[in-house]
PAMAR-765920 format. One line per field, with one value per residue: residue number from 1; x, y, z of N, C-alpha, C, O, CB in turn. Coordinates in Angstrom, 3 decimals. Glycine has a CB too. Layout:
REM PAMAR-765920
n (NUM|...)
nxx (X|...)
nyy (Y|...)
nzz (Z|...)
caxx (X|...)
cayy (Y|...)
cazz (Z|...)
cxx (X|...)
cyy (Y|...)
czz (Z|...)
oxx (X|...)
oyy (Y|...)
ozz (Z|...)
cbxx (X|...)
cbyy (Y|...)
cbzz (Z|...)
END
This chain:
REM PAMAR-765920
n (1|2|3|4|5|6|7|8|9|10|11|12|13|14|15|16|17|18|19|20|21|22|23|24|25|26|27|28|29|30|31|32|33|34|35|36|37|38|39|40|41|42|43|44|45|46|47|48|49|50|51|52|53|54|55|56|57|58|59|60|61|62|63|64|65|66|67|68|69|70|71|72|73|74|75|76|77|78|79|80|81|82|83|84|85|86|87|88|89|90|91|92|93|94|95|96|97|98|99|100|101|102|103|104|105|106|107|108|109|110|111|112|113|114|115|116|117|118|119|120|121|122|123|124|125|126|127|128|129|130|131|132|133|134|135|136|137)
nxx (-20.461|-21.433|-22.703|-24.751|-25.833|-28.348|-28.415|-30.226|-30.061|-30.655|-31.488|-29.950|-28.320|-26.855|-25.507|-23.293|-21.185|-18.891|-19.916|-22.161|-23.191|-26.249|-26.992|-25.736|-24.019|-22.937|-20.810|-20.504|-21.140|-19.651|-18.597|-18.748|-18.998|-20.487|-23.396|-24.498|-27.281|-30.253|-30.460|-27.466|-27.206|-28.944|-27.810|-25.641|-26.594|-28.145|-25.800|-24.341|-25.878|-27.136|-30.018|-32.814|-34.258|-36.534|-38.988|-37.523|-37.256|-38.305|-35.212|-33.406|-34.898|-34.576|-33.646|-32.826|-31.939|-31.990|-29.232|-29.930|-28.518|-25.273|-22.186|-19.005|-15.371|-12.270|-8.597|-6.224|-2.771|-2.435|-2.341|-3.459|-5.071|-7.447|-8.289|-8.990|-10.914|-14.655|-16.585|-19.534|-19.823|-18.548|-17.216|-16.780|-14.865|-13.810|-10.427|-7.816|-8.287|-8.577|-9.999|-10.961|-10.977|-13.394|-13.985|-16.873|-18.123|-20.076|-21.135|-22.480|-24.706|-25.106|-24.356|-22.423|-18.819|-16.820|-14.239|-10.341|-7.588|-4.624|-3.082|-0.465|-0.002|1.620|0.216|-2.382|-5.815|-6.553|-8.943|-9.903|-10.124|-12.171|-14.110|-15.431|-15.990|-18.062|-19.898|-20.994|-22.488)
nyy (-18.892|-16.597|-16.069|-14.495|-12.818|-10.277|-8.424|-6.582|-4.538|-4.200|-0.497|-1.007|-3.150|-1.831|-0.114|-1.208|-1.682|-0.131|1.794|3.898|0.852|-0.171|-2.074|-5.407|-6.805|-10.273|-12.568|-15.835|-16.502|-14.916|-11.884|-9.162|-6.236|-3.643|-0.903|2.382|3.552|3.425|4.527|4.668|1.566|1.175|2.514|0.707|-1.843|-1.088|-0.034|-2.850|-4.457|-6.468|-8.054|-7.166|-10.217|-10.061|-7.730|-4.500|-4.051|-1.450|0.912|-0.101|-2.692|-6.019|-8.367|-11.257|-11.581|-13.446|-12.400|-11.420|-12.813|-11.767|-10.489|-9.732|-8.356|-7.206|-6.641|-4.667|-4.466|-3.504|0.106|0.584|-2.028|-1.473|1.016|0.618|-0.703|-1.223|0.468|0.312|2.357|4.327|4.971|5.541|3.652|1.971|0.795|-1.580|0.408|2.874|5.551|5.268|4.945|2.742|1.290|-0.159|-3.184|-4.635|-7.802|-10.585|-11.697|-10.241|-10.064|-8.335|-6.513|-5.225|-3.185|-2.274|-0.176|-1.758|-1.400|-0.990|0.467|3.400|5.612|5.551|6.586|8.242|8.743|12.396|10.840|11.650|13.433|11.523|9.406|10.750|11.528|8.975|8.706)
nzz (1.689|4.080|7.441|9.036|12.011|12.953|16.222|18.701|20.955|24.948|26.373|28.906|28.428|26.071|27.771|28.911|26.930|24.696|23.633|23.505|21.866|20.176|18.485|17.168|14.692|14.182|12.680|11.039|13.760|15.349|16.947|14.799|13.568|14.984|15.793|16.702|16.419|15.046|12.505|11.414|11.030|9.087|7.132|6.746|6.056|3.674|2.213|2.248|0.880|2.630|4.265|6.215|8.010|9.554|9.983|11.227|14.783|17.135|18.398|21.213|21.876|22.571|20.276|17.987|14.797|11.335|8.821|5.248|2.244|1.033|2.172|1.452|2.187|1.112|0.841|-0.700|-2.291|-4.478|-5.949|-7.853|-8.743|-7.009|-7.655|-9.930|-9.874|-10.356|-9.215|-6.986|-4.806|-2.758|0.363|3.539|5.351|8.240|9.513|10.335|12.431|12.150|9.712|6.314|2.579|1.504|-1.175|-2.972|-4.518|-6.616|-7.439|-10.445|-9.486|-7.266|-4.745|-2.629|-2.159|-0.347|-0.386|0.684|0.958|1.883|5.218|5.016|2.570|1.837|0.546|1.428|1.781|4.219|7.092|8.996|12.188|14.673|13.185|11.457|13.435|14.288|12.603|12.386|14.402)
caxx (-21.295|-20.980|-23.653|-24.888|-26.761|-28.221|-28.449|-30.954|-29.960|-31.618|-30.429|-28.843|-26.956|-26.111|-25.059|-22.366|-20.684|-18.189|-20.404|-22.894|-24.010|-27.567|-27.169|-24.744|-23.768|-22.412|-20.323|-20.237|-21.196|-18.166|-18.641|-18.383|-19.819|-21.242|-23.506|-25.077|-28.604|-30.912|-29.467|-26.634|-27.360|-29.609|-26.945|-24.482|-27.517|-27.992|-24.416|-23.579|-26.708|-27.983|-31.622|-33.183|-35.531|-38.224|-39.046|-36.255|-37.979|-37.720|-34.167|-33.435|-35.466|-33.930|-33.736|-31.941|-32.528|-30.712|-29.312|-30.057|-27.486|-23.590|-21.274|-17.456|-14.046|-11.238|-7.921|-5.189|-1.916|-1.905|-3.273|-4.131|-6.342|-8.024|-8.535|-9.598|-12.333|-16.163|-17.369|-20.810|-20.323|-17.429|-17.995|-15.658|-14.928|-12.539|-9.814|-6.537|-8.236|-8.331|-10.963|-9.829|-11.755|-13.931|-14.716|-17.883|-18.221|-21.862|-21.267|-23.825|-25.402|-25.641|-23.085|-21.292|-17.755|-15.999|-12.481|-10.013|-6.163|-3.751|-2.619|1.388|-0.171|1.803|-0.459|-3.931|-6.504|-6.745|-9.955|-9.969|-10.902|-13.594|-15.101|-15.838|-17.381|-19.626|-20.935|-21.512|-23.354)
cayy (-17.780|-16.230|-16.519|-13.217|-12.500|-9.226|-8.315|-5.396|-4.660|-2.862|0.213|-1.784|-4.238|-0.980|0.660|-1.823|-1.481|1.071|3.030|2.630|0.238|-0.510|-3.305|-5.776|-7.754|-11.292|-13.026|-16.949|-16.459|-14.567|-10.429|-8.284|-4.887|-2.930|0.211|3.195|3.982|2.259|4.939|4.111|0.344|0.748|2.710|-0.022|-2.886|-0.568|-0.418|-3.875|-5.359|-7.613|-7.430|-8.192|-11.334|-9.718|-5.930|-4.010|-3.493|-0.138|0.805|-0.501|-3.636|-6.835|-9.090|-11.645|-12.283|-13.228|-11.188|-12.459|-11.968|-12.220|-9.560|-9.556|-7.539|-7.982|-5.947|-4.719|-4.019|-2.261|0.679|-0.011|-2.584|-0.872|2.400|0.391|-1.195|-0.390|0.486|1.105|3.037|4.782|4.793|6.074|2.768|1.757|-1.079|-0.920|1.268|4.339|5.688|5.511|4.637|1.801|1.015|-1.389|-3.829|-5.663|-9.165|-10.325|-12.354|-9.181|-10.033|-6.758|-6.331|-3.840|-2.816|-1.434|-0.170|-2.260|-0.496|-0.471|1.320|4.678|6.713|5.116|7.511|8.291|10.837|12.459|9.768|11.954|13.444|10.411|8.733|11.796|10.756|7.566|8.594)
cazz (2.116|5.451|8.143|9.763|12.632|13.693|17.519|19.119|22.632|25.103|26.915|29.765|27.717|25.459|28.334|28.899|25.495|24.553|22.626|23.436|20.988|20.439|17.204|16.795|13.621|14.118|11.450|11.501|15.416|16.040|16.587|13.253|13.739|15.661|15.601|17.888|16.117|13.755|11.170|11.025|11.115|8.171|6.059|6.235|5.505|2.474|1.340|2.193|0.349|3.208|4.084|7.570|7.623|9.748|9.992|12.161|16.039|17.816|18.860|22.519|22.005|22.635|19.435|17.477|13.310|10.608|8.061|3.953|1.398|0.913|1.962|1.476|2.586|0.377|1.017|-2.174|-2.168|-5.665|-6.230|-9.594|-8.945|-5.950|-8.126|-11.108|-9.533|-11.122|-7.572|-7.086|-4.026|-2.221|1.765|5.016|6.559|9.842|8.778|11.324|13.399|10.857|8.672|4.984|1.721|0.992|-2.677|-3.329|-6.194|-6.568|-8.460|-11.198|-8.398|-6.319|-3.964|-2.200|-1.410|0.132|-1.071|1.408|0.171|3.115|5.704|4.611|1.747|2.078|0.405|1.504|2.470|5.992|7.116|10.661|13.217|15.475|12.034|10.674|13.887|14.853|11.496|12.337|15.510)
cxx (-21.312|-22.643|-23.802|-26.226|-27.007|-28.747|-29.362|-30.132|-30.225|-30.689|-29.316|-27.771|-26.545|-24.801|-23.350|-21.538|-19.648|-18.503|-21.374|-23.769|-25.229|-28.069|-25.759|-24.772|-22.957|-21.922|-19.545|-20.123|-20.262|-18.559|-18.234|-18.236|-20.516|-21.768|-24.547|-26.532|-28.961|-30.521|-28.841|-25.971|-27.816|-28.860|-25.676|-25.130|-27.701|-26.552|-23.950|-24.663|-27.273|-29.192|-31.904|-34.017|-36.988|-38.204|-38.370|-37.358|-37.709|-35.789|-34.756|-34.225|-34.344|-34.405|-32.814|-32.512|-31.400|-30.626|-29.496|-29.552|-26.037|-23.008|-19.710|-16.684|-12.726|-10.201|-7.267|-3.881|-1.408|-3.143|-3.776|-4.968|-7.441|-8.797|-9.077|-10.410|-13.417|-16.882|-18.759|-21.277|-19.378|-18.162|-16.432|-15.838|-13.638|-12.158|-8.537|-7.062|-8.156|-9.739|-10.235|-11.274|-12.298|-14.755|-15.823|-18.438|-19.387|-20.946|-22.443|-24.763|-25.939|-25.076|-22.300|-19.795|-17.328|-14.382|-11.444|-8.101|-5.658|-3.009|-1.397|1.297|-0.048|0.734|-1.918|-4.558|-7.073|-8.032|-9.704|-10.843|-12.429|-14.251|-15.772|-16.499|-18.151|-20.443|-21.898|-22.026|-24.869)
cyy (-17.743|-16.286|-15.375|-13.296|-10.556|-8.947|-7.409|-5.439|-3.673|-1.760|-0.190|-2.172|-3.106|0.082|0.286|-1.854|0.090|2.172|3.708|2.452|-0.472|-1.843|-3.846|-6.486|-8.544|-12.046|-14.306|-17.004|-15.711|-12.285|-9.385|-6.880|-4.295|-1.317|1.087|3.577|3.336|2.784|4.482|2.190|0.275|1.393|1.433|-1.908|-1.999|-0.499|-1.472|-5.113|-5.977|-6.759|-8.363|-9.243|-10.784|-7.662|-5.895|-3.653|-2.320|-0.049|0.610|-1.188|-4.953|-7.883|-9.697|-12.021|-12.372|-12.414|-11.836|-11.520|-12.358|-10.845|-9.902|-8.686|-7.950|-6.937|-5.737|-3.864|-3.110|-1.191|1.005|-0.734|-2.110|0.635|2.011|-0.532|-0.456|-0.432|0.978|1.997|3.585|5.385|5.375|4.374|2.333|-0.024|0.075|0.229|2.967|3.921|6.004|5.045|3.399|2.026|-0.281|-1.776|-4.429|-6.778|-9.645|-11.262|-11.275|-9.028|-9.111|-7.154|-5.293|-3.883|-2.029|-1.637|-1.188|-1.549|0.187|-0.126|2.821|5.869|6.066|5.893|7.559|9.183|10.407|11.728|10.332|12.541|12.286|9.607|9.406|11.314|9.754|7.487|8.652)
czz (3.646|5.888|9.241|10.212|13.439|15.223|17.779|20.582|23.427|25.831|28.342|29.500|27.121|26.379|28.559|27.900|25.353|23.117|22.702|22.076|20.915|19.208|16.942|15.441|14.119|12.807|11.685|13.181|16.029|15.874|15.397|13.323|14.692|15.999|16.409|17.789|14.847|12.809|10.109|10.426|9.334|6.672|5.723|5.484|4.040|1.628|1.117|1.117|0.983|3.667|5.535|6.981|8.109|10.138|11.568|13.833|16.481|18.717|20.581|22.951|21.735|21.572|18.708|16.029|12.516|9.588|6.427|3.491|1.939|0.835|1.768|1.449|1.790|0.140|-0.078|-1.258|-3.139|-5.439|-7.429|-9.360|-7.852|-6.903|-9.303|-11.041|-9.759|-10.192|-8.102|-6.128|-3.841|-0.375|2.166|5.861|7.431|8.940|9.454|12.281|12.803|9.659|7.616|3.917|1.646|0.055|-2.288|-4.731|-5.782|-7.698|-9.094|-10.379|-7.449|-5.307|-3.736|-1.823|-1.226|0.480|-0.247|0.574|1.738|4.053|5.490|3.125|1.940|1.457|0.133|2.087|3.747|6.090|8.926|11.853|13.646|13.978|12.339|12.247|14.216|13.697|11.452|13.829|15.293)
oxx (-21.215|-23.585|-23.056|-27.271|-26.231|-29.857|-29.652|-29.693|-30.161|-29.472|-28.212|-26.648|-25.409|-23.795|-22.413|-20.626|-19.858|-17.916|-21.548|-24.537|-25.303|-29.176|-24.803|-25.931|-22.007|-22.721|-18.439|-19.150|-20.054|-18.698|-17.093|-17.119|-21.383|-20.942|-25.528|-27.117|-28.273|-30.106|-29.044|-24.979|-27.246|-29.118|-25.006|-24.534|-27.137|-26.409|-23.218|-24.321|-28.247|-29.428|-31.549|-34.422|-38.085|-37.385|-38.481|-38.269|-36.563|-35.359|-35.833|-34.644|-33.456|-35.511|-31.801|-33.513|-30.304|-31.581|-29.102|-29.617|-25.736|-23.152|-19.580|-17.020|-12.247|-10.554|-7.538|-3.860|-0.497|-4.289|-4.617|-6.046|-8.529|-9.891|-9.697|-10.695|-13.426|-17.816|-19.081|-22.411|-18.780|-19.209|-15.412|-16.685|-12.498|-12.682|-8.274|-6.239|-7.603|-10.211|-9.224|-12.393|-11.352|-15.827|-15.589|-18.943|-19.614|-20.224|-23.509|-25.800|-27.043|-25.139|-21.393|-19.645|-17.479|-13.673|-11.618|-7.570|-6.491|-2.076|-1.152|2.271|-1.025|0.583|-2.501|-4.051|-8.016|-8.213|-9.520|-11.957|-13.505|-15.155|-16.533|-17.649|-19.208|-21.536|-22.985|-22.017|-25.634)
oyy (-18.755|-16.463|-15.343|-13.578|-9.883|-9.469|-7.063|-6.470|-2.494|-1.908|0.284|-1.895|-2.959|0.682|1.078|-2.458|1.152|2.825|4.342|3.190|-1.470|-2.373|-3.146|-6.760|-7.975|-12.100|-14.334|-17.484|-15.848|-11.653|-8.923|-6.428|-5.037|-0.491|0.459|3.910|2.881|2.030|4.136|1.775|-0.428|1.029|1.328|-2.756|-2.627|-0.934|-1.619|-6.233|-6.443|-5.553|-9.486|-9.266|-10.882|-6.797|-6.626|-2.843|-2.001|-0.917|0.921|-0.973|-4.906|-8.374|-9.019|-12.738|-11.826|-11.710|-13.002|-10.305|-13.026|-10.102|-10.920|-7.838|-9.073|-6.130|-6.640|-3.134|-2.288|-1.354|1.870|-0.275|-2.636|1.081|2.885|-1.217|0.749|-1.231|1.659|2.476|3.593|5.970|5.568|4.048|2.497|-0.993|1.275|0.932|3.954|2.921|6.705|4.848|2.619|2.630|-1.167|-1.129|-4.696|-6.385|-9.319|-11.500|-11.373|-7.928|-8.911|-8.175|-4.365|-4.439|-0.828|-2.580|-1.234|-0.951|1.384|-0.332|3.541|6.945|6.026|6.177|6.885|10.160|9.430|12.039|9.862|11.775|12.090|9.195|8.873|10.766|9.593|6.419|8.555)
ozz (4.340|5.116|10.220|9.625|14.117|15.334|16.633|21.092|23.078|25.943|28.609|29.924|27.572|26.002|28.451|28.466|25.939|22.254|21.661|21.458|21.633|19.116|16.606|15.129|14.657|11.872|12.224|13.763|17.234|14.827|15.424|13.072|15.153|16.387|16.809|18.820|13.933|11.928|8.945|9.828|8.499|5.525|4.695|4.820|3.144|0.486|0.138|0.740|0.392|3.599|5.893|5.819|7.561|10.450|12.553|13.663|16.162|19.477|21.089|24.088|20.884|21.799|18.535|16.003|12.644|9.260|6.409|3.675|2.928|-0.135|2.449|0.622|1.946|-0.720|-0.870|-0.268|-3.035|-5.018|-7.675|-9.739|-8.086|-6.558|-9.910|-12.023|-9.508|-10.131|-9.076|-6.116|-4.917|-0.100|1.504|6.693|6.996|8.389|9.386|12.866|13.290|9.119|7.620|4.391|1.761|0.090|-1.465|-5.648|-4.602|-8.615|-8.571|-10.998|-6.914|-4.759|-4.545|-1.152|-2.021|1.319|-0.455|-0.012|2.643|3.519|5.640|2.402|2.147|2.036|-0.950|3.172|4.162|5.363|9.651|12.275|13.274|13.644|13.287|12.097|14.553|13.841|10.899|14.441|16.253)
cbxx (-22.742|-19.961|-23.356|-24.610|-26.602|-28.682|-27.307|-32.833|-28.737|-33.135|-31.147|-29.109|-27.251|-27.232|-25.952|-22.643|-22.256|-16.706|-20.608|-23.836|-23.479|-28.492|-27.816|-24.302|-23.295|-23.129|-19.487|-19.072|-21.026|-16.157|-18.096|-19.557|-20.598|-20.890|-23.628|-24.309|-28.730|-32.535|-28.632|-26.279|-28.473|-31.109|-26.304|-23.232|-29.116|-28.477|-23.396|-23.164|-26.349|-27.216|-32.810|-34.125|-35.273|-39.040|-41.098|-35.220|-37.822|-39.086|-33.198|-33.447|-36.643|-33.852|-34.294|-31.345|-33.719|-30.247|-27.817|-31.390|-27.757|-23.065|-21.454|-16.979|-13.724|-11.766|-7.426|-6.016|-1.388|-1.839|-3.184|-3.247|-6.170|-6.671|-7.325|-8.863|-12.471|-17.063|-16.586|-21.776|-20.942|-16.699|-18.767|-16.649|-15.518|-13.798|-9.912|-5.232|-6.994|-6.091|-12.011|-7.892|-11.297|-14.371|-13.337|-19.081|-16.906|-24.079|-20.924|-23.795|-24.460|-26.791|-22.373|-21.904|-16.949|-16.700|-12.534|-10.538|-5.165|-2.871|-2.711|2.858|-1.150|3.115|0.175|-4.290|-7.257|-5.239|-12.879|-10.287|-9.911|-13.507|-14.526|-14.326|-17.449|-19.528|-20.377|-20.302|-23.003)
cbyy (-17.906|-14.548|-17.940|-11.918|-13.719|-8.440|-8.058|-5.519|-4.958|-3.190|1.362|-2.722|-5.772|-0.206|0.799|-2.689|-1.391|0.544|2.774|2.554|-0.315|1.042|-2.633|-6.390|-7.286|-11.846|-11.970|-17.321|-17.761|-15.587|-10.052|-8.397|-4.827|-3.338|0.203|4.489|5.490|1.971|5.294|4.693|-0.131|1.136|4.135|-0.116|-3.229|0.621|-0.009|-4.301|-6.017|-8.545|-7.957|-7.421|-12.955|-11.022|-4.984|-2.089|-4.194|0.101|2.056|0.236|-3.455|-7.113|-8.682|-12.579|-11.383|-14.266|-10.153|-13.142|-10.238|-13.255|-8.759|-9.962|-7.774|-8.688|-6.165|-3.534|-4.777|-2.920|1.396|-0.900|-4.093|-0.547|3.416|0.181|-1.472|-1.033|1.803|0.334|2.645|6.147|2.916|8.005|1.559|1.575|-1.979|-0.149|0.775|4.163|6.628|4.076|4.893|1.192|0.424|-1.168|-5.034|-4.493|-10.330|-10.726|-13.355|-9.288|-10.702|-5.776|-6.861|-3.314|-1.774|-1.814|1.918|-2.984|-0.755|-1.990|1.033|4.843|7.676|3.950|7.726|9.155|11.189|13.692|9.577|13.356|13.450|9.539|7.925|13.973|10.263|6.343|9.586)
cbzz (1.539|5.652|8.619|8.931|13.553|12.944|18.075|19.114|23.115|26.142|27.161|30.161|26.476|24.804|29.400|29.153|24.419|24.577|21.507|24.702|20.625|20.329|15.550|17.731|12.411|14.732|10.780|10.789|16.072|14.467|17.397|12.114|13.056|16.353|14.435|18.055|16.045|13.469|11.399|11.846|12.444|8.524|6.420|7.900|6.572|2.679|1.709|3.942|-0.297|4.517|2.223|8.931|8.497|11.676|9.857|11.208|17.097|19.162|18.347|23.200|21.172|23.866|18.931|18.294|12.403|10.151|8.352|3.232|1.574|-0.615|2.977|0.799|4.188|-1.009|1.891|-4.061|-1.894|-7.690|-5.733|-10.701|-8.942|-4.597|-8.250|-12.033|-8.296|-12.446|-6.142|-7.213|-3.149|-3.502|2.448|6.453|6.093|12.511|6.187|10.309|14.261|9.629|8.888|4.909|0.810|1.728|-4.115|-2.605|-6.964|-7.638|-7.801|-12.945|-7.649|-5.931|-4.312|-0.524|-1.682|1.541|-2.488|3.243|-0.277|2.729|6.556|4.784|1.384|1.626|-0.718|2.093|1.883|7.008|6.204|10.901|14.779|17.110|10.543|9.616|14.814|14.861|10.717|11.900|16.384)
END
């Protein structure tokens, strides 16, 4: 089980960021994620299953907590088993640098993963880059 921390940061430190990003996710200490408004933060804590430890602070407050719960990423090369997964969600997520599909499976533990086709999957679903992050502004 992986070891996630979530970040706040204020508008200074956000400013510095190429997004600016106002919440980071850490994964085993090492940078994971990162996102522009509590929103969007709190749609991908909802899709991914994890749960803060202490109630979320106002955006552009400086804070560190951890995150509870088990997420996982797990790539295919068929699309048979990618397409015959019993998702419980279907999401727009970035893998290679391209927005394309992510399937999500829950395990009977409750455990999320998120399903991406491989990039040298010729016919893996691409969506239009700026769409898809105005979305995610």
């Amino acid at each position: 089980m992986a070891n996630y921390t979530l970040c706040g940061l204020t508008p200074e430190r956000a400013s510095q960021t190429c997004g600016p990003y106002y919440y980071t996710i850490l994964k085993n200490g090492t940078s994971w994620r990162a996102y522009t408004c509590k929103r969007t933060l709190e749609q991908f804590l909802a899709l991914s299953g994890l749960v803060v430890s202490k109630p979320l602070p106002a955006q552009g407050t400086w804070f560190c907590q951890s995150l509870v719960g088990d997420f996982s990423e797990k790539m295919h090369m068929s699309y048979d088993e990618f397409y015959g997964l019993e998702a419980v969600e279907e999401t727009k997520t970035l893998s290679n640098g391209e927005w394309t599909l992510g399937r999500v499976t829950a395990a009977a533990d409750g455990a999320r993963c998120e399903h991406t086709l491989n990039p040298n999957c010729r016919h893996r679903p691409v969506f239009p880059y700026q769409e898809c992050s105005v979305a995610y502004k």
